[in-house]
Phi, psi and omega in degrees: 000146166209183195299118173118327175297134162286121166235205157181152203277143209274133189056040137204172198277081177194124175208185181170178167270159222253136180267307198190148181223126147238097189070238168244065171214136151285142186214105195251134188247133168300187147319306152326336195104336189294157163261151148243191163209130209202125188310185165285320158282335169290353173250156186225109212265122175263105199221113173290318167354277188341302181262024172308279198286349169286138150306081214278121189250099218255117139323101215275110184303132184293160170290129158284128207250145190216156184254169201318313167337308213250321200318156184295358216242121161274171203269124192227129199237132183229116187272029184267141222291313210281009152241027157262331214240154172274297165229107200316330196296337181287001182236160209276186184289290217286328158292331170296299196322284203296014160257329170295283175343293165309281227297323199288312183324283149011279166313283217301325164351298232277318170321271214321300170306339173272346213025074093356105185259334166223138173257142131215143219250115183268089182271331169086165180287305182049218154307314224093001183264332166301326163308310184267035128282333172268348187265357176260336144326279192314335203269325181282337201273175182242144176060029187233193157211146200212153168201152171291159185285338190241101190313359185227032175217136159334274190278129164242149177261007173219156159222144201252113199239104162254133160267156186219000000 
């Protein structure tokens, strides 16, 4: 190193021109006007030159990779009968409601066994009476939280079931 070189210090934000060198301590005035004096190996010499001929070689940042489990697209269970049964005309009202029941049971087992952090469950407007039989499910259950999904409408056809 000598008198005129930019240099700048090594683990730290701190660089400036070389003043004067004696043996091995530097003595450098910063941007500001300040001198430091800082050994020889504590210094680096900052010279864009240096680095003209290297060939900077760019890497493709690795997939992250996330399991089924884990993806942000939450779990949707829609519980309107023609789409559990092949032909919905054969069971009379009290057999759909109680195969909607098992099947809403079934689903939260199945998050709960996956951890699974949300379902939501698409009961439709109707009557109500499939509403409250799923809101009387949610309601028995332990460790979750539920609301309807569209928070600005009275009557909603889904609820939204976070698990913890």
């Amino acid at each position: 190193m000598k008198i005129g070189d930019t240099v700048s210090v090594v683990d730290e934000d701190l660089s400036g021109v070389v003043t004067s060198v004696r043996g091995n301590i530097v003595v450098f005035k910063d941007e500001y006007g300040f001198t430091h004096q800082y050994a020889r190996e504590k210094l680096v010499f900052k010279d864009a030159d240096l680095y003209e001929n290297i060939r900077v070689i760019k890497k493709a940042e690795p997939q992250k990779i996330v399991s089924k489990k884990h993806q942000k697209n939450h779990l949707v269970l829609d519980l309107h009968f023609h789409n559990l049964v092949k032909n919905p005309e054969d069971y009379d009202s009290f057999e759909r409601l109680f195969i909607q029941k098992e099947k809403l049971i079934e689903v939260l087992e199945f998050c709960r066994k996956n951890n699974l952090k949300r379902l939501e469950i698409v009961h439709g407007i109707g009557d109500g009476t499939l509403q409250r039989m799923v809101r009387d499910v949610l309601e028995s259950q332990i460790n979750i939280d539920f609301y309807n999904k569209e928070i600005l409408h009275h009557q909603s056809g889904a609820v939204m079931v976070e698990f913890h």
